[in-house]
Biopython code that builds the backbone (N, CA, C, O; Angstrom):
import numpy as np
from Bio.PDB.StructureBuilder import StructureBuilder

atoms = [
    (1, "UNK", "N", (-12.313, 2.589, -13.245)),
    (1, "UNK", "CA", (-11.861, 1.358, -12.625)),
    (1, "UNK", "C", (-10.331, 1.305, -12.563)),
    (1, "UNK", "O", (-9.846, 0.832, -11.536)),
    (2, "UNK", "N", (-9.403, 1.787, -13.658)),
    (2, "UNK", "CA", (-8.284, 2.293, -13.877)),
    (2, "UNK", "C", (-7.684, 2.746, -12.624)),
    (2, "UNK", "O", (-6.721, 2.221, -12.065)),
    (3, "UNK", "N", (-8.492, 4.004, -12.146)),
    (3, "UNK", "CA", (-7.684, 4.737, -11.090)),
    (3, "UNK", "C", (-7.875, 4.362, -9.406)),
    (3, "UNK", "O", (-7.191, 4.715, -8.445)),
    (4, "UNK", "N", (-9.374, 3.301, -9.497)),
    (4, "UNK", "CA", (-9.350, 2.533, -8.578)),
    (4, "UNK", "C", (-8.536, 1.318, -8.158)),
    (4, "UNK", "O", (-8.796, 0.580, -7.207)),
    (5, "UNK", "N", (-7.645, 1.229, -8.895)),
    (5, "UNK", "CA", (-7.082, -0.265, -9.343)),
    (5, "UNK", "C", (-5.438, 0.078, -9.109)),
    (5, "UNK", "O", (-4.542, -0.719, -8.830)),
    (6, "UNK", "N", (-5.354, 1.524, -9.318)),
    (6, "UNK", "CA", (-4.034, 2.341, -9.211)),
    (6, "UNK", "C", (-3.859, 3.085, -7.916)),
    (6, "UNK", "O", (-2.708, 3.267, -7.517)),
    (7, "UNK", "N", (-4.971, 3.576, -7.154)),
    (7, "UNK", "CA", (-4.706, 4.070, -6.044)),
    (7, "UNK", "C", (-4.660, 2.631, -4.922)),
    (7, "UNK", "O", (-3.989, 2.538, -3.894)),
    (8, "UNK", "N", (-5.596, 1.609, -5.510)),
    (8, "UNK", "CA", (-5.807, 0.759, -4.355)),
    (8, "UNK", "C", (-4.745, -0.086, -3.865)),
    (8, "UNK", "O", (-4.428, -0.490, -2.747)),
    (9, "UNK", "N", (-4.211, -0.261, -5.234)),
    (9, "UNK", "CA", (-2.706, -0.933, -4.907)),
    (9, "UNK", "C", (-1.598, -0.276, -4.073)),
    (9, "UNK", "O", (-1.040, -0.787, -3.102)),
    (10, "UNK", "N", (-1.311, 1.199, -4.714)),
    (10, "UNK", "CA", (-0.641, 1.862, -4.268)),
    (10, "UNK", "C", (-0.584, 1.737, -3.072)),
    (10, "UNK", "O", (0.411, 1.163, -2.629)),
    (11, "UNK", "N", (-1.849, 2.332, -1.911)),
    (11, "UNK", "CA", (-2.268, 2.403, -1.073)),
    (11, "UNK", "C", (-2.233, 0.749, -0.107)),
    (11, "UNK", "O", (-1.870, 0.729, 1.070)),
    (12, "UNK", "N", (-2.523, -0.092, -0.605)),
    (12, "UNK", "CA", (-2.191, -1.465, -0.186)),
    (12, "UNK", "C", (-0.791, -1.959, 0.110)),
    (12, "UNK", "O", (-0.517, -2.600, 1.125)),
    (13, "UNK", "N", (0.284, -1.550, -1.047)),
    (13, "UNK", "CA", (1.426, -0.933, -0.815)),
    (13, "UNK", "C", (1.955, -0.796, 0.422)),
    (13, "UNK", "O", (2.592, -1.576, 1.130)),
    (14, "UNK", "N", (1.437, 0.791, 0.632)),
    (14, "UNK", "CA", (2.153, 1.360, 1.588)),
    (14, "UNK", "C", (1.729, 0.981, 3.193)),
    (14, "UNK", "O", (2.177, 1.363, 4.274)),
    (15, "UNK", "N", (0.800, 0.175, 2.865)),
    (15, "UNK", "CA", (0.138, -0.355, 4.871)),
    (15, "UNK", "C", (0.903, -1.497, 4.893)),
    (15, "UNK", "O", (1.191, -1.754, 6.061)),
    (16, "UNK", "N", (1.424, -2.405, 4.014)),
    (16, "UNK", "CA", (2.148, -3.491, 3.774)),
    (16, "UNK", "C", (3.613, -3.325, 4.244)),
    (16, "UNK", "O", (4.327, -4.235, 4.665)),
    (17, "UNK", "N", (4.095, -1.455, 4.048)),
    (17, "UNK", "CA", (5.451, -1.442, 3.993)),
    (17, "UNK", "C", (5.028, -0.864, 5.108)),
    (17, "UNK", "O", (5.944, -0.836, 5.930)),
    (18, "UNK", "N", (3.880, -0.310, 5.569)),
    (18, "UNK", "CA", (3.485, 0.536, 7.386)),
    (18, "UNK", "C", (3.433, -0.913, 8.165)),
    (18, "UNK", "O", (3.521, -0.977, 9.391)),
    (19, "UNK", "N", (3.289, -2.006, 7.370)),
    (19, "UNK", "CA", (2.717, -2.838, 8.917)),
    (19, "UNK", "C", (4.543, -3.484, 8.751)),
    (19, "UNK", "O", (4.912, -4.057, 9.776)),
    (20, "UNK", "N", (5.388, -3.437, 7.850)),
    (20, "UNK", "CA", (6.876, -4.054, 7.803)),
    (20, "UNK", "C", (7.603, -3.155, 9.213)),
    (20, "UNK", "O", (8.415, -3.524, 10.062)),
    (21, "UNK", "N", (7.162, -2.336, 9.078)),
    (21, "UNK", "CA", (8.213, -1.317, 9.844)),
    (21, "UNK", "C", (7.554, -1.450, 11.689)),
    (21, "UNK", "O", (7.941, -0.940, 12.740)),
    (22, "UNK", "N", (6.283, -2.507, 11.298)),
    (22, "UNK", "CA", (6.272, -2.931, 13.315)),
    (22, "UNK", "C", (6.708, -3.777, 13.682)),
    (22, "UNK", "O", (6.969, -4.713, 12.925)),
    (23, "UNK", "N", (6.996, -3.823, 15.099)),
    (23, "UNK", "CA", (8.045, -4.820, 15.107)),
    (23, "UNK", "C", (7.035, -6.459, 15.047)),
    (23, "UNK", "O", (7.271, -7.525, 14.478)),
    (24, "UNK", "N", (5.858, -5.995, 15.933)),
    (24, "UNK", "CA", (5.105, -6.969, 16.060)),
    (24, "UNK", "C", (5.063, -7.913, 14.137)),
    (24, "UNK", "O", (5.267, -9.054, 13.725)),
    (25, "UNK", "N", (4.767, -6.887, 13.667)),
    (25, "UNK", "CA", (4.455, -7.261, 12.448)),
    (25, "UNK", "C", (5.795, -8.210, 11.230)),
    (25, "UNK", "O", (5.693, -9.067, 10.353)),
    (26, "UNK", "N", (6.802, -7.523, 11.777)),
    (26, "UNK", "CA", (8.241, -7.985, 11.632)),
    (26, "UNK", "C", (8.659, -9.240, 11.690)),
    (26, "UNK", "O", (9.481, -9.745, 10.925)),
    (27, "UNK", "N", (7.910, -9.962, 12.918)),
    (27, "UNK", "CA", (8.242, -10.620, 13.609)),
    (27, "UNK", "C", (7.181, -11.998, 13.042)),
    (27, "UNK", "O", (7.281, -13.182, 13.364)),
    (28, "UNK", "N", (6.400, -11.499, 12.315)),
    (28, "UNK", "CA", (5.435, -12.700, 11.415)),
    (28, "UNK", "C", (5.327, -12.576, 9.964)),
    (28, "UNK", "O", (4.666, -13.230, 9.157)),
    (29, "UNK", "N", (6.029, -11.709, 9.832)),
    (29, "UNK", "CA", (6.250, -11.757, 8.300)),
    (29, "UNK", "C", (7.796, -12.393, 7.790)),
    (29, "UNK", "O", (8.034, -13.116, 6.823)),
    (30, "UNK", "N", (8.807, -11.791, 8.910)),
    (30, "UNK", "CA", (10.314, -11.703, 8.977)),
    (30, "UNK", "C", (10.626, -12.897, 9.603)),
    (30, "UNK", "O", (11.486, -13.640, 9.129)),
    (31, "UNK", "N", (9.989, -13.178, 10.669)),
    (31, "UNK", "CA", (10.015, -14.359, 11.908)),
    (31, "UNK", "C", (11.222, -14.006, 12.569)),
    (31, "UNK", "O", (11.836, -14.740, 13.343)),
    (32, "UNK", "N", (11.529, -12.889, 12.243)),
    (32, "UNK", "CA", (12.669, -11.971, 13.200)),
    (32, "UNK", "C", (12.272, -9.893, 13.287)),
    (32, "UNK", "O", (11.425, -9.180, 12.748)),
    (33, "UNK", "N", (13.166, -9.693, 14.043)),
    (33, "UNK", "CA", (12.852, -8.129, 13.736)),
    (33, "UNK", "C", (14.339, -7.634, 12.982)),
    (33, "UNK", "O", (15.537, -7.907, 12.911)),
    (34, "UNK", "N", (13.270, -6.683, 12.481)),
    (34, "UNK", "CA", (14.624, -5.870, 11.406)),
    (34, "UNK", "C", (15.528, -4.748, 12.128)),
    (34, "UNK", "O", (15.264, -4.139, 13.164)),
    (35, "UNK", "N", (16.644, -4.639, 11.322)),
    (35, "UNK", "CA", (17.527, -3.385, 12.191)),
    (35, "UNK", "C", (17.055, -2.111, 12.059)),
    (35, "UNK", "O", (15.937, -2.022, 11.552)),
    (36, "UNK", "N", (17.481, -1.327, 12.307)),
    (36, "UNK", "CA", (16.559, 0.312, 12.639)),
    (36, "UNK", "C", (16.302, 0.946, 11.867)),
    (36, "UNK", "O", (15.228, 1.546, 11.851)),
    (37, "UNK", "N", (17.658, 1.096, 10.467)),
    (37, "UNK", "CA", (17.716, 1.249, 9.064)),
    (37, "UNK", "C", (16.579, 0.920, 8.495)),
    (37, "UNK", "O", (15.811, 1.761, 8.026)),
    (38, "UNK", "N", (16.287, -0.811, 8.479)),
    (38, "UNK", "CA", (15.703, -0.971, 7.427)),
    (38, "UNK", "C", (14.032, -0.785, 8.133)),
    (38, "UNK", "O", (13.061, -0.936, 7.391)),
    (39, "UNK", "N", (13.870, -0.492, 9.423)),
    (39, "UNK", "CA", (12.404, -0.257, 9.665)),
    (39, "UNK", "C", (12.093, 1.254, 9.157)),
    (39, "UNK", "O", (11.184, 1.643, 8.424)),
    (40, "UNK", "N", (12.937, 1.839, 9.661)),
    (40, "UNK", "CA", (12.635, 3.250, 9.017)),
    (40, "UNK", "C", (12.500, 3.602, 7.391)),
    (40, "UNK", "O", (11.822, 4.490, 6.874)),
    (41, "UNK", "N", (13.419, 2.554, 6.716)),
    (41, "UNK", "CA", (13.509, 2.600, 5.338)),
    (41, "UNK", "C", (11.627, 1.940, 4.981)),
    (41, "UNK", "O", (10.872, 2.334, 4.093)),
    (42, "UNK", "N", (11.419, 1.096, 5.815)),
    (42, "UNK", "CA", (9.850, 0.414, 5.491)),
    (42, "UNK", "C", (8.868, 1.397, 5.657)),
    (42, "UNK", "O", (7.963, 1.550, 4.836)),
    (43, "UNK", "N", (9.023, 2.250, 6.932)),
    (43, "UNK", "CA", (8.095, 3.350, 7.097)),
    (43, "UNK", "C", (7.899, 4.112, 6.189)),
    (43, "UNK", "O", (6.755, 4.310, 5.780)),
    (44, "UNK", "N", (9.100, 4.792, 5.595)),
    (44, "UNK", "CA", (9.688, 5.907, 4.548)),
    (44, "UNK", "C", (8.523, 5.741, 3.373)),
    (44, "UNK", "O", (7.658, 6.448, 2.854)),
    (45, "UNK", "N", (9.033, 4.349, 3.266)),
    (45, "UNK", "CA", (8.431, 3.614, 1.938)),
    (45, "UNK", "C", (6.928, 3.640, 1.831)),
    (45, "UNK", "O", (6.344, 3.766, 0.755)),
    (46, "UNK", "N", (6.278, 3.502, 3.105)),
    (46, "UNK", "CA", (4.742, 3.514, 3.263)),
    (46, "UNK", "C", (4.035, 4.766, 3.409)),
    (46, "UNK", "O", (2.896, 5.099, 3.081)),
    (47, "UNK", "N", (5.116, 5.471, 4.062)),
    (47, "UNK", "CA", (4.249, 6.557, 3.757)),
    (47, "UNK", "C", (4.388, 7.403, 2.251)),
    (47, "UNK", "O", (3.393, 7.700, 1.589)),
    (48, "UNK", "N", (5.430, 7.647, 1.942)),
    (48, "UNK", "CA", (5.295, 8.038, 0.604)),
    (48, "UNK", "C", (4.407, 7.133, -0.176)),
    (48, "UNK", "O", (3.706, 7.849, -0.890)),
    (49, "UNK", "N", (4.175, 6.096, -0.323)),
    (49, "UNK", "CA", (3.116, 5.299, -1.010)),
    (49, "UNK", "C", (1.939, 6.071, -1.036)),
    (49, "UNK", "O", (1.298, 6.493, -1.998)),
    (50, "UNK", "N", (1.715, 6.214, 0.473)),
    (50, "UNK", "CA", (-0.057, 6.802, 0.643)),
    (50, "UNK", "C", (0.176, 8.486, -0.016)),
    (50, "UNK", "O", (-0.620, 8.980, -0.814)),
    (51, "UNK", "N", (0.968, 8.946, 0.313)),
    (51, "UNK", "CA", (0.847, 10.078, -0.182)),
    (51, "UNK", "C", (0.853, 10.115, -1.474)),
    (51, "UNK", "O", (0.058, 10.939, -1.926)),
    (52, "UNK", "N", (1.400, 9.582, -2.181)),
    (52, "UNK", "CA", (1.482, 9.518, -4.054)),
    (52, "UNK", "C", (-0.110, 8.928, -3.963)),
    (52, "UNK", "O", (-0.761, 9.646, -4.722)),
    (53, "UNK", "N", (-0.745, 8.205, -3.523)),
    (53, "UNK", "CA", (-1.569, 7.744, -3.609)),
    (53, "UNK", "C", (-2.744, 9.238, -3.744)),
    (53, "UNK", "O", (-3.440, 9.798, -4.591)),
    (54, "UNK", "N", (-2.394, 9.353, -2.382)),
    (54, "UNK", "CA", (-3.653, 10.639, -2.250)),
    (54, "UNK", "C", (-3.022, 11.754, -3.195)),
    (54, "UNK", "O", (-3.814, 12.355, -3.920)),
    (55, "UNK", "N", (-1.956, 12.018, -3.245)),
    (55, "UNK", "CA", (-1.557, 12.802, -4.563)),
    (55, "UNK", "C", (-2.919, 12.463, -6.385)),
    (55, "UNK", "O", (-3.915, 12.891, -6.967)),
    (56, "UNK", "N", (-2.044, 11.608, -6.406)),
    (56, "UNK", "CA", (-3.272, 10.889, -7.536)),
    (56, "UNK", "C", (-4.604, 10.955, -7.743)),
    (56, "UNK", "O", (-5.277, 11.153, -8.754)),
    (57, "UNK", "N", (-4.965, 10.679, -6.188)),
    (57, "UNK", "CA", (-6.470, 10.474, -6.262)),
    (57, "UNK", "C", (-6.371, 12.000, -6.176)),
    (57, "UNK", "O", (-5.619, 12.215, -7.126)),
    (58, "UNK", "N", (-6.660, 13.243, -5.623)),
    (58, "UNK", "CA", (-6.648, 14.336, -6.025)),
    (58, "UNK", "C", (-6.452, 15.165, -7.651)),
    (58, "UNK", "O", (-7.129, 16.046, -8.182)),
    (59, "UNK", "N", (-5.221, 14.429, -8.108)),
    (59, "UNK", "CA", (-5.157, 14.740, -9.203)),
    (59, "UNK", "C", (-6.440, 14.068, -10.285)),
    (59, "UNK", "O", (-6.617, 14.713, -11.318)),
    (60, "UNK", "N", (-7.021, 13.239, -10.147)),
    (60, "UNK", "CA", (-7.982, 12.373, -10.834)),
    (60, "UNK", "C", (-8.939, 13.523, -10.930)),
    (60, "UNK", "O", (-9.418, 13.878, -12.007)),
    (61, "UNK", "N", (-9.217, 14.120, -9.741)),
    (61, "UNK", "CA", (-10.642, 14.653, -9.512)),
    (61, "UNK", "C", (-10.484, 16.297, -8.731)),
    (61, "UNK", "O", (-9.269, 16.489, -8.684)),
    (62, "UNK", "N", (-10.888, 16.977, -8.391)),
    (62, "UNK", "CA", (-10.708, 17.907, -7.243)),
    (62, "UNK", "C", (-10.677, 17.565, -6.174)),
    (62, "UNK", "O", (-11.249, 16.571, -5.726)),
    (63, "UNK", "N", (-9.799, 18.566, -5.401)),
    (63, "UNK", "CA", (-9.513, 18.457, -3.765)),
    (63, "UNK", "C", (-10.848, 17.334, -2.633)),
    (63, "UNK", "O", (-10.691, 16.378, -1.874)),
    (64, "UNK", "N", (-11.693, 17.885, -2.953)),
    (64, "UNK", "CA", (-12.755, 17.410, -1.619)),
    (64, "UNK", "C", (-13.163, 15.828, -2.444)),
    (64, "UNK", "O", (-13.363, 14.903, -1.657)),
    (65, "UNK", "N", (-13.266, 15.559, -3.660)),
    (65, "UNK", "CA", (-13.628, 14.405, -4.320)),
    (65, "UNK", "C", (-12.428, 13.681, -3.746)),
    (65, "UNK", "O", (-12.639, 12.706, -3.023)),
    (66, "UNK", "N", (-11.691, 13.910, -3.897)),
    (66, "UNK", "CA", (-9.921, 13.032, -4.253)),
    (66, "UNK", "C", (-9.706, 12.539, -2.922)),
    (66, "UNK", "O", (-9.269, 11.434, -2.602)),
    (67, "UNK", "N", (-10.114, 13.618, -2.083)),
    (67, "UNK", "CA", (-9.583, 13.339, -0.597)),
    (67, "UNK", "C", (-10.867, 12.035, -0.424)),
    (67, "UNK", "O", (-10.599, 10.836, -0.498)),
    (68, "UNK", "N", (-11.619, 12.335, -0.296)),
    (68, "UNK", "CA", (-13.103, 11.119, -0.027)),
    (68, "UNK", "C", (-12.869, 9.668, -0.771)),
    (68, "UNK", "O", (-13.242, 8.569, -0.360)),
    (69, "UNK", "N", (-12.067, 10.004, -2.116)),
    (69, "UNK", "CA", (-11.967, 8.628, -3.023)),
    (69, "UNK", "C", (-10.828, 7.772, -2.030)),
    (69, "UNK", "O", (-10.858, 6.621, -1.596)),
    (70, "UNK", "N", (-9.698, 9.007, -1.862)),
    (70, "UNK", "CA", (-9.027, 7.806, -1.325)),
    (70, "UNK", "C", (-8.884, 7.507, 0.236)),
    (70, "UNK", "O", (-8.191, 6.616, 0.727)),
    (71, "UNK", "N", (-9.670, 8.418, 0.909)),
    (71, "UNK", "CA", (-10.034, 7.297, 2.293)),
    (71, "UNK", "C", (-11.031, 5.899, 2.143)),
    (71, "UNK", "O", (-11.054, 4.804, 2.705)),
    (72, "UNK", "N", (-11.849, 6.573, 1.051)),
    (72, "UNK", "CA", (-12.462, 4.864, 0.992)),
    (72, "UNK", "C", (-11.891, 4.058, 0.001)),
    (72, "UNK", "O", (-12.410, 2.987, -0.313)),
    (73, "UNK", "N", (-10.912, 4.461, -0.495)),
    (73, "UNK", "CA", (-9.804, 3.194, -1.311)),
    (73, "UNK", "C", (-8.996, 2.810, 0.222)),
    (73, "UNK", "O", (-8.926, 1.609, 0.483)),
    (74, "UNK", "N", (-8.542, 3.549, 0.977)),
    (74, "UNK", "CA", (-7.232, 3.353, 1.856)),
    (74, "UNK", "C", (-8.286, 2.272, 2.878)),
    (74, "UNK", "O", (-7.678, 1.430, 3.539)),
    (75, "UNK", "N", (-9.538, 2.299, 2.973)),
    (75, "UNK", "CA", (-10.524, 1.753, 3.753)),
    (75, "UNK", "C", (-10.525, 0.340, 3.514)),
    (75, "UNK", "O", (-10.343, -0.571, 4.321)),
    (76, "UNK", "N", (-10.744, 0.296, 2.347)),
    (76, "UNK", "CA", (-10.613, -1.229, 1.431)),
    (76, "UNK", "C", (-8.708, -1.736, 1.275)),
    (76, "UNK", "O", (-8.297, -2.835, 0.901)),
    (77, "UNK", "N", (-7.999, -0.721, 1.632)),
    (77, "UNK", "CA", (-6.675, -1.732, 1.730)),
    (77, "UNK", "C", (-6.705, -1.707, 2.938)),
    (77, "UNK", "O", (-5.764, -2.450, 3.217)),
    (78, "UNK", "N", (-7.083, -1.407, 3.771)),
    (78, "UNK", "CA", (-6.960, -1.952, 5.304)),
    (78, "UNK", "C", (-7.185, -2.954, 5.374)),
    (78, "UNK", "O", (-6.402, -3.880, 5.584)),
    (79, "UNK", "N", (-8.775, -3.004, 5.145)),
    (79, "UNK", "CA", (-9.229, -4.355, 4.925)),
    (79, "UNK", "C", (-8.402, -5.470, 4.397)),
    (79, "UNK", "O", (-7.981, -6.469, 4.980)),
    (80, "UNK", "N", (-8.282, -5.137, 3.340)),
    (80, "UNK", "CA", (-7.352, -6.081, 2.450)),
    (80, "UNK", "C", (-5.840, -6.927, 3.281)),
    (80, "UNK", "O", (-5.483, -8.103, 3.344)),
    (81, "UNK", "N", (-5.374, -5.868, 3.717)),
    (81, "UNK", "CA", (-3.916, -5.835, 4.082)),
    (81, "UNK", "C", (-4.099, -6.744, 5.661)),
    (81, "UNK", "O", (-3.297, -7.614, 5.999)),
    (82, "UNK", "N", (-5.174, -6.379, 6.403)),
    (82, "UNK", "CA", (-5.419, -6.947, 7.549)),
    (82, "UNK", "C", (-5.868, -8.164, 7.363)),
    (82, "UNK", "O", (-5.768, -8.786, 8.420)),
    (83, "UNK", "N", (-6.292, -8.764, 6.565)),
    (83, "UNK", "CA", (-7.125, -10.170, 6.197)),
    (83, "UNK", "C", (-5.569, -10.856, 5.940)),
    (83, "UNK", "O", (-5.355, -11.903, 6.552)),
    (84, "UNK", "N", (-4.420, -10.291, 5.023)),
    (84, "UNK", "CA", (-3.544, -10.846, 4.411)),
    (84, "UNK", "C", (-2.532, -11.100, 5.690)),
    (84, "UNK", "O", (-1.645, -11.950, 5.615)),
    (85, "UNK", "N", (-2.710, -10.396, 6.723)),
    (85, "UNK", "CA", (-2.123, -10.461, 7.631)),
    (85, "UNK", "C", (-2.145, -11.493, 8.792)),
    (85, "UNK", "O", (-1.363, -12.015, 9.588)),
    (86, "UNK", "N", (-3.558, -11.506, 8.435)),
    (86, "UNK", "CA", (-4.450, -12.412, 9.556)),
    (86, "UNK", "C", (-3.945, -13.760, 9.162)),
    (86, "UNK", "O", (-3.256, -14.482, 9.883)),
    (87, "UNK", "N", (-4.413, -14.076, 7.767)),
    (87, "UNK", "CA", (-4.090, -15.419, 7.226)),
    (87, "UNK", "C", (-2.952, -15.738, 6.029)),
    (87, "UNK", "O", (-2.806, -16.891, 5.624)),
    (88, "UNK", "N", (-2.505, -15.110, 5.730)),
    (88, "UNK", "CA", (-1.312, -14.946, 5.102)),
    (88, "UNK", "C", (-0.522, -14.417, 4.848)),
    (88, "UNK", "O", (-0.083, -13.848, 3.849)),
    (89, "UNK", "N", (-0.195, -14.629, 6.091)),
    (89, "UNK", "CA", (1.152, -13.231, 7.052)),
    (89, "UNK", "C", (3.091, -13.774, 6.227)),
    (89, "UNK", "O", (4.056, -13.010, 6.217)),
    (90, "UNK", "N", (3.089, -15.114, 5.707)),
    (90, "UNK", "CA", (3.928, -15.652, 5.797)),
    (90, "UNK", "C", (4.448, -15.323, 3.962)),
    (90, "UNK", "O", (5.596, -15.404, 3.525)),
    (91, "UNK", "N", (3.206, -14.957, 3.193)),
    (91, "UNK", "CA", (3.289, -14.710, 1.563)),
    (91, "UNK", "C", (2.873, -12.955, 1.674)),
    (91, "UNK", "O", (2.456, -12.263, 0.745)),
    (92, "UNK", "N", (3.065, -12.630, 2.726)),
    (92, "UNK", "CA", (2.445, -11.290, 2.499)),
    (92, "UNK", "C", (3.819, -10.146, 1.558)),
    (92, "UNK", "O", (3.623, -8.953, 1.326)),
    (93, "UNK", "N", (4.975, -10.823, 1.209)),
    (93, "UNK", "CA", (5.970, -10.013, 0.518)),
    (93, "UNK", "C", (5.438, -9.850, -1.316)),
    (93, "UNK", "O", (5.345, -8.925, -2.123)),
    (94, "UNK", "N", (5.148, -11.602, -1.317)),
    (94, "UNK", "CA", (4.217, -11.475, -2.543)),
    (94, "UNK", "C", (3.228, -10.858, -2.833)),
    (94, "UNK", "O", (3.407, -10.215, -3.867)),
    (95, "UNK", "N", (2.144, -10.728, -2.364)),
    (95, "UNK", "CA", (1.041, -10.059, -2.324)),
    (95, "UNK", "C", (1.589, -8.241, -2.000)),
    (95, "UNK", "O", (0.735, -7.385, -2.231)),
    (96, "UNK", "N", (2.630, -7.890, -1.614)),
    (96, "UNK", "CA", (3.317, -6.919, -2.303)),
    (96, "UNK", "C", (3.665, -6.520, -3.690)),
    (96, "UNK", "O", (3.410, -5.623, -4.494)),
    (97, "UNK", "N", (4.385, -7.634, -3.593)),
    (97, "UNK", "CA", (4.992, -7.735, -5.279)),
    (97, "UNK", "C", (3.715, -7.401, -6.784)),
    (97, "UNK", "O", (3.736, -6.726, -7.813)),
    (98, "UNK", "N", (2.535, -8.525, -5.960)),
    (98, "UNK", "CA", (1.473, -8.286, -6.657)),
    (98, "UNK", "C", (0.713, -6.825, -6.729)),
    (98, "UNK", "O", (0.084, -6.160, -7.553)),
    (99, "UNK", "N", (0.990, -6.768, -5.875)),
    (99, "UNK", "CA", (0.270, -4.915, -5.711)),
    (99, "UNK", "C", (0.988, -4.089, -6.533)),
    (99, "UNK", "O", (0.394, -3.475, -7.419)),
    (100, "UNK", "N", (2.750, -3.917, -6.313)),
    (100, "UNK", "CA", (3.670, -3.139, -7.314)),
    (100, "UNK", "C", (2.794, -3.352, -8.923)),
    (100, "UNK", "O", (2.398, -2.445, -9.656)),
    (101, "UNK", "N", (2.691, -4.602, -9.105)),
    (101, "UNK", "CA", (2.871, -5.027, -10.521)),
    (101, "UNK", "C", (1.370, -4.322, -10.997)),
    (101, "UNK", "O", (1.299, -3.516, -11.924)),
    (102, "UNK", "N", (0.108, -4.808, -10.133)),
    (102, "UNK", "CA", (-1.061, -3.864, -10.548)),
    (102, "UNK", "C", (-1.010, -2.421, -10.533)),
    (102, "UNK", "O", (-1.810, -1.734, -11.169)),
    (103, "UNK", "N", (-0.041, -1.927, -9.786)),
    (103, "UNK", "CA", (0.074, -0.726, -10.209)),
    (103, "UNK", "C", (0.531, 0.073, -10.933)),
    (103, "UNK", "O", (0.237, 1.268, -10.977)),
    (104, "UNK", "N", (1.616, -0.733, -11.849)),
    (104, "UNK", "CA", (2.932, -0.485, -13.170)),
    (104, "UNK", "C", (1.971, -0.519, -14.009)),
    (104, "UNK", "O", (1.942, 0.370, -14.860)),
    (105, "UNK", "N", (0.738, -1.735, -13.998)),
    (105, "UNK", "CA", (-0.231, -2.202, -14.905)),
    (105, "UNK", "C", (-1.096, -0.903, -15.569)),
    (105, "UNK", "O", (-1.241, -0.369, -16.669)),
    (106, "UNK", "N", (-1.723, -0.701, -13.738)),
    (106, "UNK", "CA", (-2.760, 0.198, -14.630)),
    (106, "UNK", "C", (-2.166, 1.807, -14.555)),
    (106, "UNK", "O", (-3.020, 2.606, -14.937)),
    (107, "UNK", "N", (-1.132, 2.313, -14.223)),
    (107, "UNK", "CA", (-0.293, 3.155, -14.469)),
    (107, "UNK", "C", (0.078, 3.342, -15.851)),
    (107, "UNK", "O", (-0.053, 4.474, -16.316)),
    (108, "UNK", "N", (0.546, 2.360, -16.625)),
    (108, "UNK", "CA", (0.726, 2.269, -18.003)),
    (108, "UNK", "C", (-0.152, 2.204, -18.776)),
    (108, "UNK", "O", (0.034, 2.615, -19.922)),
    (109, "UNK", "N", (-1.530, 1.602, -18.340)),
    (109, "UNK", "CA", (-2.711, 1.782, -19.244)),
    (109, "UNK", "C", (-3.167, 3.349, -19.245)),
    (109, "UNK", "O", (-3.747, 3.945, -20.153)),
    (110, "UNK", "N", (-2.691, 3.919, -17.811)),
    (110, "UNK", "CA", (-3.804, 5.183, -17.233)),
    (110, "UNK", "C", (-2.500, 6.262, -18.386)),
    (110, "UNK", "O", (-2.874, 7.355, -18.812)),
    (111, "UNK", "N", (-1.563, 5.909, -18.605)),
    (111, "UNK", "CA", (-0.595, 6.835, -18.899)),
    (111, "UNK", "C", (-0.885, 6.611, -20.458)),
    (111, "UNK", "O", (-0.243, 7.529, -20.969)),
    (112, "UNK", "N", (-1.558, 5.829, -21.601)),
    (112, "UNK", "CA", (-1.195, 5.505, -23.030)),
    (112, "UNK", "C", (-2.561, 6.293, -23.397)),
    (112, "UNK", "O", (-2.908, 6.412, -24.572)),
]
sb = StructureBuilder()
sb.init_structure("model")
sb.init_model(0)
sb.init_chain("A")
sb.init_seg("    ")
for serial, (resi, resn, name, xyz) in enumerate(atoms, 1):
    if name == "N":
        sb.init_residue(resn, " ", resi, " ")
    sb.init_atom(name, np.array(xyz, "f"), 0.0, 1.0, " ", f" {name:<3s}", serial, name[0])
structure = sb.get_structure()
């Protein structure tokens, strides 16, 4: 549950910092669009997310397990991230914040 709880965030994360870097998306979270810097810096950010992510989930398990765990973790932050978007596009920095913090969480449990 640990490493579900650690990839899912992660992974929730980085669609949060993938949907920052559209403009559409920019533009209801930001209620403006960002300069070029900082969209690319949002992209940067999301994708390295998913990749540490799928890094992890690989490392948890072997190659063909790891890869399968975390398309259907990345499946469930879609979900997630798109609902937060839908209806709470305006707190969606928090519900970041919250994701970082579950992931320091069970990072530090997964690490003791």
């Amino acid at each position: 549950m640990i490493w579900f709880l650690l990839i899912w965030s992660l992974t929730s994360f980085g669609l949060i910092a993938l949907a920052s870097g559209m403009s559409k998306h920019q533009k209801q979270i930001f209620a403006q669009e960002l300069d070029v810097h900082k969209t690319y810096l949002a992209i940067s950010i999301g994708w390295i997310s998913l990749l540490v992510g799928l890094i992890a989930s690989i490392l948890q398990s072997n190659i063909s397990i790891g890869i399968s765990y975390w398309i259907g973790t990345l499946t469930l932050s879609a979900l997630f991230v798109c609902l937060c978007l839908t209806y709470i596009a305006n707190k969606i920095t928090q519900v970041a914040i919250v994701c970082m913090i579950i992931f320091i969480t069970t990072l530090t449990l997964q690490l003791i």
